[in-house]
mmCIF file as gemmi writes it, N, C-alpha and C atoms, coordinates in Angstrom:
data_model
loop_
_atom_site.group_PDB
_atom_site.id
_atom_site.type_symbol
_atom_site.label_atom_id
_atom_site.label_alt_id
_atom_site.label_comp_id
_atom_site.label_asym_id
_atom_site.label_entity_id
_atom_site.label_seq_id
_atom_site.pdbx_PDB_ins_code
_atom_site.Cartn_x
_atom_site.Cartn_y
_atom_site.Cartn_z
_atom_site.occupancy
_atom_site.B_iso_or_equiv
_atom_site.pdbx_formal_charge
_atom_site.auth_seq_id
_atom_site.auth_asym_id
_atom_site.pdbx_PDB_model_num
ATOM 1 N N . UNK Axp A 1 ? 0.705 -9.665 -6.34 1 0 ? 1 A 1
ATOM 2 C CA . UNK Axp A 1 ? 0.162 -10.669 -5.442 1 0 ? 1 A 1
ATOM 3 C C . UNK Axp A 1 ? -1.293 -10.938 -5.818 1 0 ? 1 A 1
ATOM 4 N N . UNK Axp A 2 ? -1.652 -12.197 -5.268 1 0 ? 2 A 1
ATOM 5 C CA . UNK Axp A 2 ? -3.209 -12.673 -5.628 1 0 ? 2 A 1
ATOM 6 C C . UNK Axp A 2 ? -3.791 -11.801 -4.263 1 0 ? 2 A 1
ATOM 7 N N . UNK Axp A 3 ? -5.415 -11.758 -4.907 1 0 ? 3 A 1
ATOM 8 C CA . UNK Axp A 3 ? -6.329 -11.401 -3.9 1 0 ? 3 A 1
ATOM 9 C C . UNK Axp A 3 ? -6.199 -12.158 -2.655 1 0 ? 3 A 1
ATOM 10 N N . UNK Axp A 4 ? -6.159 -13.409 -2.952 1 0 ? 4 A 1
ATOM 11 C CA . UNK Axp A 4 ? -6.32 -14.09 -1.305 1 0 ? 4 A 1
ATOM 12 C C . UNK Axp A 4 ? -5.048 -14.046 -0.909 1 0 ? 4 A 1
ATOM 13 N N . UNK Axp A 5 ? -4.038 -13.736 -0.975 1 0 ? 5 A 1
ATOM 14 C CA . UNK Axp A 5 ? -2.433 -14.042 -0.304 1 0 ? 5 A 1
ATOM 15 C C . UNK Axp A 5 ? -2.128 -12.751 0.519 1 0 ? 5 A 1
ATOM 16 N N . UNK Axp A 6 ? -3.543 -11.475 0.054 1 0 ? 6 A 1
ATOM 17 C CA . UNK Axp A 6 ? -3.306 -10.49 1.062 1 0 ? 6 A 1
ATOM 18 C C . UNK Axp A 6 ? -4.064 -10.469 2.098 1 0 ? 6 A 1
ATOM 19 N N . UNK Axp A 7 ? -3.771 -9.775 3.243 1 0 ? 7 A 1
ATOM 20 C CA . UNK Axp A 7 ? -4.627 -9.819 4.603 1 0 ? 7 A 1
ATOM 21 C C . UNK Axp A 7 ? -4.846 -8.641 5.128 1 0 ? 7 A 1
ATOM 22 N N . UNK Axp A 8 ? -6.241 -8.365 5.328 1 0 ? 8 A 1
ATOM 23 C CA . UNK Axp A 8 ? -6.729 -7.286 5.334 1 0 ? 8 A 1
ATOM 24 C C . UNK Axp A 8 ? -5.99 -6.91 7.099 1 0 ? 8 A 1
ATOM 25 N N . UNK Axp A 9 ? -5.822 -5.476 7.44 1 0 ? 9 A 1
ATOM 26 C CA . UNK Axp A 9 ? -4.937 -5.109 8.478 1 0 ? 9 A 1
ATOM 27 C C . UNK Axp A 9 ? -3.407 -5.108 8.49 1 0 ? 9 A 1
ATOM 28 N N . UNK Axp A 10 ? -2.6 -5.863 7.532 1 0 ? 10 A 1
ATOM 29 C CA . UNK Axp A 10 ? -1.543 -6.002 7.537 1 0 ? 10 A 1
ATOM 30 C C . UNK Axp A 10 ? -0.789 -5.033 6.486 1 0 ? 10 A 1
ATOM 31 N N . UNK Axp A 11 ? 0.421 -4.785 6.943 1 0 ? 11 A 1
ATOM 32 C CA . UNK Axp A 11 ? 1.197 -3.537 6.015 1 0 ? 11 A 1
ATOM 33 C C . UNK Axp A 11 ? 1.552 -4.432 5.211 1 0 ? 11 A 1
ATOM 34 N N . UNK Axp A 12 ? 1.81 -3.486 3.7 1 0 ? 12 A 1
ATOM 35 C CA . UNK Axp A 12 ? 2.383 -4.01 2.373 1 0 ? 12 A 1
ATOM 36 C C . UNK Axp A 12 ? 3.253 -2.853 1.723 1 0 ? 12 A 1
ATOM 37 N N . UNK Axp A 13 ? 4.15 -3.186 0.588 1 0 ? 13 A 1
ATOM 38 C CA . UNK Axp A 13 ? 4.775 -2.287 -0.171 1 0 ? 13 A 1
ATOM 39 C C . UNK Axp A 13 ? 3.903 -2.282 -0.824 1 0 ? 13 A 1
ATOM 40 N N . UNK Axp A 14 ? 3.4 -1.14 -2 1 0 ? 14 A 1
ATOM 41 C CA . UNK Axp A 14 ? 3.184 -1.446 -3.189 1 0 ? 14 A 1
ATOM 42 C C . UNK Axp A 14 ? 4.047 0.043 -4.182 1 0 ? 14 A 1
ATOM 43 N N . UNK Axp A 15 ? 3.808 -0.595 -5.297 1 0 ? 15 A 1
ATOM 44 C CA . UNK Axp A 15 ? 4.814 0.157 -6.703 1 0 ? 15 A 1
ATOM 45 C C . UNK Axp A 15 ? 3.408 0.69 -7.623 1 0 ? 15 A 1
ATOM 46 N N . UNK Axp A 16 ? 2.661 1.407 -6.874 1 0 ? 16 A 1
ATOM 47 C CA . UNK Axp A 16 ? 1.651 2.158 -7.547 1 0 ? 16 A 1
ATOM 48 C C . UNK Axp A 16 ? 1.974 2.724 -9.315 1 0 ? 16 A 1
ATOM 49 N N . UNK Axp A 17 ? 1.393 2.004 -10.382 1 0 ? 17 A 1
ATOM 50 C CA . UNK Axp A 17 ? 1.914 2.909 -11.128 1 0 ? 17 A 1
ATOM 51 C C . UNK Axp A 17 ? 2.115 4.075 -11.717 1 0 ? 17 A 1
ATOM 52 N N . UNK Axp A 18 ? 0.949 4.774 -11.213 1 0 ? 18 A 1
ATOM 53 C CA . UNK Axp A 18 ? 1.525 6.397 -11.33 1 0 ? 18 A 1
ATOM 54 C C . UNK Axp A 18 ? 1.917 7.27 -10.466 1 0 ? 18 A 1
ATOM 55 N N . UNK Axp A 19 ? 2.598 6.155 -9.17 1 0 ? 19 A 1
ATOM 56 C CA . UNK Axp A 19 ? 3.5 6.756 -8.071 1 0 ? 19 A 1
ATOM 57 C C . UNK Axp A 19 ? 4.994 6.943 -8.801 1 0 ? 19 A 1
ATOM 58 N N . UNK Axp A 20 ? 5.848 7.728 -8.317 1 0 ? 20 A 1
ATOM 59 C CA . UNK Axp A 20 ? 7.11 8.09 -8.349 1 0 ? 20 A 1
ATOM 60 C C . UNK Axp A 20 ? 8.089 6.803 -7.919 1 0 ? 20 A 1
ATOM 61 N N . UNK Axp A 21 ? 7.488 6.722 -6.693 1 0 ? 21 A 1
ATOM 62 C CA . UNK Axp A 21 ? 8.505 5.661 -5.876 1 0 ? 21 A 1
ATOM 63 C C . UNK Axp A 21 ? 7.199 4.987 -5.008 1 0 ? 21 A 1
ATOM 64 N N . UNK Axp A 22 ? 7.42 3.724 -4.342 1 0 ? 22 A 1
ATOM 65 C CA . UNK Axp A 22 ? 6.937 2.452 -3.512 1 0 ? 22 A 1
ATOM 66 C C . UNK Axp A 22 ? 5.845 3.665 -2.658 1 0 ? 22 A 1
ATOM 67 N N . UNK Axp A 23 ? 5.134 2.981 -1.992 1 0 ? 23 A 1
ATOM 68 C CA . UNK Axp A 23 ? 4.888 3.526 -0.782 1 0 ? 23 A 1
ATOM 69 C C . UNK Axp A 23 ? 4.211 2.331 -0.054 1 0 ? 23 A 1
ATOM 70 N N . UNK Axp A 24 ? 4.064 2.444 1.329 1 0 ? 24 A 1
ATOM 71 C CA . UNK Axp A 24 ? 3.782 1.129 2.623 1 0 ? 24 A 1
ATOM 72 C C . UNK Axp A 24 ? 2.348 1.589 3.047 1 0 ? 24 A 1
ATOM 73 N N . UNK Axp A 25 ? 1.386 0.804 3.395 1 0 ? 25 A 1
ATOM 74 C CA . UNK Axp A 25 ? 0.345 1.356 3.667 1 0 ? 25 A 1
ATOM 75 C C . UNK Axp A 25 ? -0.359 0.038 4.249 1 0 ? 25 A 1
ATOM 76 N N . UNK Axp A 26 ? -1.138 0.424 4.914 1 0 ? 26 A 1
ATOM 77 C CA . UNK Axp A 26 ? -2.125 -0.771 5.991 1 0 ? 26 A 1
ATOM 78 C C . UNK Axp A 26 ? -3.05 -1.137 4.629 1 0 ? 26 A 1
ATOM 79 N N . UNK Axp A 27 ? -3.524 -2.276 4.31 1 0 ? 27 A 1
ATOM 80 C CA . UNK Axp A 27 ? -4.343 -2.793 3.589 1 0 ? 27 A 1
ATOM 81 C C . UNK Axp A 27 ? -6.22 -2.691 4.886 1 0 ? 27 A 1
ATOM 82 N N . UNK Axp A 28 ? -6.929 -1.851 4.299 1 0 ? 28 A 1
ATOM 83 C CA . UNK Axp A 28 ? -8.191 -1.858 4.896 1 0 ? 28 A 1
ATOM 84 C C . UNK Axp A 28 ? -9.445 -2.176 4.263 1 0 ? 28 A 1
ATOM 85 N N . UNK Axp A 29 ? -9.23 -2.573 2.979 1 0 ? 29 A 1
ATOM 86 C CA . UNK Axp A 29 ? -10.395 -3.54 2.355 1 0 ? 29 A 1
ATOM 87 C C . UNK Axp A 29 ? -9.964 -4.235 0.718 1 0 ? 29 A 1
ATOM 88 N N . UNK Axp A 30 ? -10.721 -5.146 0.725 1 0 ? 30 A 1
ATOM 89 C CA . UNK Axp A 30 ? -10.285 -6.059 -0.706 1 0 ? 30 A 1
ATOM 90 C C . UNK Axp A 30 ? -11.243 -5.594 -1.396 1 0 ? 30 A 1
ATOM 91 N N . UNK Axp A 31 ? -11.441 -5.672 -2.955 1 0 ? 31 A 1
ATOM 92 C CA . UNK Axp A 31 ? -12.53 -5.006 -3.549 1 0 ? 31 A 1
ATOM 93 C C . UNK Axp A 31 ? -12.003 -6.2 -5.171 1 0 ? 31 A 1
ATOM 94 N N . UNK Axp A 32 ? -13.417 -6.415 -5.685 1 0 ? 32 A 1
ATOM 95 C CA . UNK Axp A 32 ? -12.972 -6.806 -6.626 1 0 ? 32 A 1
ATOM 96 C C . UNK Axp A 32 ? -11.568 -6.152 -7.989 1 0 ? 32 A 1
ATOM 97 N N . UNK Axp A 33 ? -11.053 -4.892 -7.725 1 0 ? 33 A 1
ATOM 98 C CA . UNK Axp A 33 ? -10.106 -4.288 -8.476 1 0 ? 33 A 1
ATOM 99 C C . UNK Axp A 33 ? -9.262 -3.842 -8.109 1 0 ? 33 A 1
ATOM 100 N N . UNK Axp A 34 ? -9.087 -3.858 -6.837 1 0 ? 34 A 1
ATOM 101 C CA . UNK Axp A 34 ? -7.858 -3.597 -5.838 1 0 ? 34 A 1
ATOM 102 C C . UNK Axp A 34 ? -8.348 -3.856 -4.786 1 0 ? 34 A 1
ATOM 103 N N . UNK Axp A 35 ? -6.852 -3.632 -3.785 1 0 ? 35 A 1
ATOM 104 C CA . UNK Axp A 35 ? -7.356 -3.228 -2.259 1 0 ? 35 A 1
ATOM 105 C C . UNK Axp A 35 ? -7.266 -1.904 -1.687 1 0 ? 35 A 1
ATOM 106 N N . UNK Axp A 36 ? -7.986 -1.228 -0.961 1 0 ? 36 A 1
ATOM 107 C CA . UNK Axp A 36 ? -7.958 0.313 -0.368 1 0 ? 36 A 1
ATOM 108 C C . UNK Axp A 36 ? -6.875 0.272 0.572 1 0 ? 36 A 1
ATOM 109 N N . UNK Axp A 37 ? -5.851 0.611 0.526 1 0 ? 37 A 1
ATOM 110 C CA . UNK Axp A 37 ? -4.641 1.249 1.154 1 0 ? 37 A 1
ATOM 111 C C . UNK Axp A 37 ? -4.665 2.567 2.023 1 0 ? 37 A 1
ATOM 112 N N . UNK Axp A 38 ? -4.173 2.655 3.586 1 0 ? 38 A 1
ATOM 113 C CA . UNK Axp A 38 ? -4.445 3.369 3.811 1 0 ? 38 A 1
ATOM 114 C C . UNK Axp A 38 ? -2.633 3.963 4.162 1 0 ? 38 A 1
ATOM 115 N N . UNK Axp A 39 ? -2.075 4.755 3.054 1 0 ? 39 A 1
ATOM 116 C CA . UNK Axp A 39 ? -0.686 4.843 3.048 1 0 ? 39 A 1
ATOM 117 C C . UNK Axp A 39 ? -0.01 5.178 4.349 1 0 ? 39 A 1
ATOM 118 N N . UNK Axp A 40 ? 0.758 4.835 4.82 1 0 ? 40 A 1
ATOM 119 C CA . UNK Axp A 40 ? 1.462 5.394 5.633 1 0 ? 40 A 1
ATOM 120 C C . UNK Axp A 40 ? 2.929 6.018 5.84 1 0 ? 40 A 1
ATOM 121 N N . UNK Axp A 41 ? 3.868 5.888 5.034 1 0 ? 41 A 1
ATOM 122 C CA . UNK Axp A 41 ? 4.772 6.162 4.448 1 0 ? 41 A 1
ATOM 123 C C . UNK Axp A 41 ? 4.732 6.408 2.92 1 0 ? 41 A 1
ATOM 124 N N . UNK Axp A 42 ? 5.515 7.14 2.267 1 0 ? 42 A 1
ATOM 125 C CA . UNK Axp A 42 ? 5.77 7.819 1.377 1 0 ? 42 A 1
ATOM 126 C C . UNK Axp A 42 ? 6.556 8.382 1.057 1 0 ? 42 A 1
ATOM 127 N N . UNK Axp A 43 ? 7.241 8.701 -0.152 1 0 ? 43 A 1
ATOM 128 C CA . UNK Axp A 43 ? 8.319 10.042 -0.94 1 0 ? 43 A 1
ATOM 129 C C . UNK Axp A 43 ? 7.338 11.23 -1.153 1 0 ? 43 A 1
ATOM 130 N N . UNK Axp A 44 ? 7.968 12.086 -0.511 1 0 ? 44 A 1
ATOM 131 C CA . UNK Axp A 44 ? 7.517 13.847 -0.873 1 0 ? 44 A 1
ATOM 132 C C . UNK Axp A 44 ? 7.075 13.768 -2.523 1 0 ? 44 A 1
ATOM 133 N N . UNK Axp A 45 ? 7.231 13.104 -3.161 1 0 ? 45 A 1
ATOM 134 C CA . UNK Axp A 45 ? 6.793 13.479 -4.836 1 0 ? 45 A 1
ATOM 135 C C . UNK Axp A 45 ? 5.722 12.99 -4.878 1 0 ? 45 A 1
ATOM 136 N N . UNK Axp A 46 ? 4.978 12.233 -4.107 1 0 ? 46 A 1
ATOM 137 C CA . UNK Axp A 46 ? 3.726 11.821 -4.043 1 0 ? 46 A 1
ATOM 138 C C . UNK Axp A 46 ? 2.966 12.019 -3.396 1 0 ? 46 A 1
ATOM 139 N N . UNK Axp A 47 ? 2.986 13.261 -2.103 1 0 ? 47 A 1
ATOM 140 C CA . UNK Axp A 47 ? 2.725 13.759 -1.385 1 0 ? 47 A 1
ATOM 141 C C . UNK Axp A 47 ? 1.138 14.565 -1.985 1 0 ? 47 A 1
ATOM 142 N N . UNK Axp A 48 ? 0.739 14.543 -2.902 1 0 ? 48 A 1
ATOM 143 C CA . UNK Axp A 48 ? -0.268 15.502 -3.215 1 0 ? 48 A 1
ATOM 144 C C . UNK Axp A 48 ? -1.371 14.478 -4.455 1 0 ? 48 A 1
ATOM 145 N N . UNK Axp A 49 ? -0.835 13.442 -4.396 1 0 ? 49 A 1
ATOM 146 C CA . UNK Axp A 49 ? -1.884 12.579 -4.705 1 0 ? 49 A 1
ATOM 147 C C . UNK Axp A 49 ? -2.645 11.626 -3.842 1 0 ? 49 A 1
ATOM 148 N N . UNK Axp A 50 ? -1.597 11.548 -2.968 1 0 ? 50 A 1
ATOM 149 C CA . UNK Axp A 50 ? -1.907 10.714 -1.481 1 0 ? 50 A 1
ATOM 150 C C . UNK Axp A 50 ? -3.186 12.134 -0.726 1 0 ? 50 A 1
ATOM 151 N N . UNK Axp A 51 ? -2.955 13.317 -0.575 1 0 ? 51 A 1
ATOM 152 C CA . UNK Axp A 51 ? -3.401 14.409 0.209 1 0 ? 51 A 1
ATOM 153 C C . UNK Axp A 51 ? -4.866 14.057 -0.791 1 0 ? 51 A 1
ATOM 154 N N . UNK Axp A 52 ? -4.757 14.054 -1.692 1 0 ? 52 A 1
ATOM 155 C CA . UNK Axp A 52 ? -6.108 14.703 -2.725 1 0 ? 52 A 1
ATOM 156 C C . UNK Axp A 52 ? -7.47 13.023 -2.2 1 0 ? 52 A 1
ATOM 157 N N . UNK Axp A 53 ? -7.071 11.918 -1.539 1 0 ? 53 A 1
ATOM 158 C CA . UNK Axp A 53 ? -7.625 11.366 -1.328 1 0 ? 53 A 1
ATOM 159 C C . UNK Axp A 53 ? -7.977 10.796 0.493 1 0 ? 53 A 1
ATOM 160 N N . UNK Axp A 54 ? -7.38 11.519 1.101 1 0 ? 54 A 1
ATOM 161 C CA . UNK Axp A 54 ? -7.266 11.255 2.36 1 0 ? 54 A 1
ATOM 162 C C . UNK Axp A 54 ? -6.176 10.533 2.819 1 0 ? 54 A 1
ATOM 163 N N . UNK Axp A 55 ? -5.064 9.678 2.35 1 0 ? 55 A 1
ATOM 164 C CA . UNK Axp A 55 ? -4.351 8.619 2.679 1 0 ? 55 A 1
ATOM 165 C C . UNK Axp A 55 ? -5.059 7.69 2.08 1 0 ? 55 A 1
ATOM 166 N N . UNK Axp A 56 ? -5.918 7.325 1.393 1 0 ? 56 A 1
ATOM 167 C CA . UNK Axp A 56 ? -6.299 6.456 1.421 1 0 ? 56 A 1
ATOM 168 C C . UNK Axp A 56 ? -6.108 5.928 -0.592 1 0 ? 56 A 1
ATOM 169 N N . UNK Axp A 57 ? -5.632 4.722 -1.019 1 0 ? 57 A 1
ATOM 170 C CA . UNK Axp A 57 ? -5.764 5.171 -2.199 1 0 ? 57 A 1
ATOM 171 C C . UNK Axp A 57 ? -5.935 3.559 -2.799 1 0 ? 57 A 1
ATOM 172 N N . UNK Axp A 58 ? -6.254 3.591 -3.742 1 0 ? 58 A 1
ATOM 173 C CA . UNK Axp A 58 ? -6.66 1.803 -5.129 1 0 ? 58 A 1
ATOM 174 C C . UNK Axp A 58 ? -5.729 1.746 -4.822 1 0 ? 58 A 1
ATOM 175 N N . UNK Axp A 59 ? -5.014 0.191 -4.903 1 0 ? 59 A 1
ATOM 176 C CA . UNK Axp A 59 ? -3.75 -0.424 -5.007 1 0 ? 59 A 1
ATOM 177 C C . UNK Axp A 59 ? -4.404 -1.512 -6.085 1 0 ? 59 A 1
ATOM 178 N N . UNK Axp A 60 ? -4.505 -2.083 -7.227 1 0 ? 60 A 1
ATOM 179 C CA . UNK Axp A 60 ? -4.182 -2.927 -7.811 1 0 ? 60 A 1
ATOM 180 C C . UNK Axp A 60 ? -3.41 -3.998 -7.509 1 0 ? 60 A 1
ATOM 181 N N . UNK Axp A 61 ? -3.74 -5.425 -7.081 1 0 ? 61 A 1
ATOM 182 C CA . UNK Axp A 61 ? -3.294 -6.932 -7.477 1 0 ? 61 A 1
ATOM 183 C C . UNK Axp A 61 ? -1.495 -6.168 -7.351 1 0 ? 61 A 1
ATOM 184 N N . UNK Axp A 62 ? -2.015 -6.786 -8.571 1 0 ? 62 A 1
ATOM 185 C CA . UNK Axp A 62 ? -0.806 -6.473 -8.973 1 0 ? 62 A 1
ATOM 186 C C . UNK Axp A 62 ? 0.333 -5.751 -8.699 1 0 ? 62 A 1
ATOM 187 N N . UNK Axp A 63 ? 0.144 -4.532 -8.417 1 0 ? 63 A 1
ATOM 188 C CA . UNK Axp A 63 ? 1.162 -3.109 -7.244 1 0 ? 63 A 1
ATOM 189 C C . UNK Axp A 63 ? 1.461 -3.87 -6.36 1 0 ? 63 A 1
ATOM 190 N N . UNK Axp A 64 ? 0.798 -4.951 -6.155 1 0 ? 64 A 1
ATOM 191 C CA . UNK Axp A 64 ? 1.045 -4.723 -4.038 1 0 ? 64 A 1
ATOM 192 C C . UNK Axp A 64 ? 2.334 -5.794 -4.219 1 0 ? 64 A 1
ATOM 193 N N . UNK Axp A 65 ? 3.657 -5.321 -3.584 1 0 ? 65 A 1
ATOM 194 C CA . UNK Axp A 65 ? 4.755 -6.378 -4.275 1 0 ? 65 A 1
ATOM 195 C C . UNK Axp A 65 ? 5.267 -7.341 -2.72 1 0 ? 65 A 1
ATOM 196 N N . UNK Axp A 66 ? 4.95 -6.978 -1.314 1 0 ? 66 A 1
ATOM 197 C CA . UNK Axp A 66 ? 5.268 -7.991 -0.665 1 0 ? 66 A 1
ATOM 198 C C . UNK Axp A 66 ? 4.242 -7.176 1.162 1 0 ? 66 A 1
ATOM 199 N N . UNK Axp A 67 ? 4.655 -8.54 1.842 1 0 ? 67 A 1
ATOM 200 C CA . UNK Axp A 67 ? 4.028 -7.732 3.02 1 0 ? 67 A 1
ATOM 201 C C . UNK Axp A 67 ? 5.387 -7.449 3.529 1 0 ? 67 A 1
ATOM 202 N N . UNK Axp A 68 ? 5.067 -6.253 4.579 1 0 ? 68 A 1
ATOM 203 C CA . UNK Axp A 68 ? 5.917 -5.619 5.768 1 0 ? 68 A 1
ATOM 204 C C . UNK Axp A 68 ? 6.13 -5.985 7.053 1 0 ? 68 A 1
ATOM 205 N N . UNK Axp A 69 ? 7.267 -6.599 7.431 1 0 ? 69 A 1
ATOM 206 C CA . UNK Axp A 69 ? 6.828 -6.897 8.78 1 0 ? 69 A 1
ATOM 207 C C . UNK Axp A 69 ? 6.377 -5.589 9.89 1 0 ? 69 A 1
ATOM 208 N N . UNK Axp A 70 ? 5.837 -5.951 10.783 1 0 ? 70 A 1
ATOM 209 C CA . UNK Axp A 70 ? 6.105 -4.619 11.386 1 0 ? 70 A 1
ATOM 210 C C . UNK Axp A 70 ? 6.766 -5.216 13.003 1 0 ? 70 A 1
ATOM 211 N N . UNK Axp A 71 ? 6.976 -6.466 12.881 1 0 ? 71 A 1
ATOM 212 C CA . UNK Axp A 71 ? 8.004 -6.765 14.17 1 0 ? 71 A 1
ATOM 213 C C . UNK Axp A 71 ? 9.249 -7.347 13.469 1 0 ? 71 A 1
ATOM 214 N N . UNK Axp A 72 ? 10.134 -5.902 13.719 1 0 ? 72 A 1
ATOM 215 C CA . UNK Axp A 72 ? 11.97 -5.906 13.365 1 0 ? 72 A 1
ATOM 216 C C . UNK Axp A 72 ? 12.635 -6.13 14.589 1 0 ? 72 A 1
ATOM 217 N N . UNK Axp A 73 ? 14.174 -6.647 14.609 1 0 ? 73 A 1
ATOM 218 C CA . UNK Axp A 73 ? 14.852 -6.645 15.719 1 0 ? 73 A 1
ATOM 219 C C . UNK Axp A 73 ? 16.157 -6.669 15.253 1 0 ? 73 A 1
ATOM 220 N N . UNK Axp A 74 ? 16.841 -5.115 15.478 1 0 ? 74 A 1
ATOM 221 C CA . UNK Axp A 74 ? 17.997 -5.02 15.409 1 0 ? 74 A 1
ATOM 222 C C . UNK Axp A 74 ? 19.246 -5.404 16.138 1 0 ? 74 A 1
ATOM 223 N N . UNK Axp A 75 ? 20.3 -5.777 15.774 1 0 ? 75 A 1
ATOM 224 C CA . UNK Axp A 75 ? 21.206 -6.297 17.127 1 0 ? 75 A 1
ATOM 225 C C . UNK Axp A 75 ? 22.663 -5.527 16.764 1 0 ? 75 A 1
């Protein structure tokens, strides 16, 4: 995704590339080289790169592959 098509506060996937698997995380600032992610979901295999920074981690442009809704409605 482009810089401006993301919105700061809103959840996103991203495909980190030296993550294992996706992880979802609140977007909490834009920066000229990514945006700061503050993860919130995750796979256990990434559990200790996420820890080594607080939750908080670079996402690259590019990684971030869509937003999340966070209002679902099952029927």
């Amino acid at each position: 995704m482009n810089k401006e098509a993301i919105i700061v506060g809103e959840n996103y996937e991203c495909r980190k590339a030296d993550f294992e698997r996706p992880i979802i995380g609140e977007v909490l600032q834009k920066t000229d080289e990514g945006c700061i992610v503050n993860v919130e979901r995750f796979y256990g295999l990434d559990a200790d790169k996420i820890n080594e920074n607080d939750g908080k981690v670079l996402i690259r442009y590019s990684e971030v592959r869509g937003i999340i809704s966070s209002q679902c409605f099952f029927s």
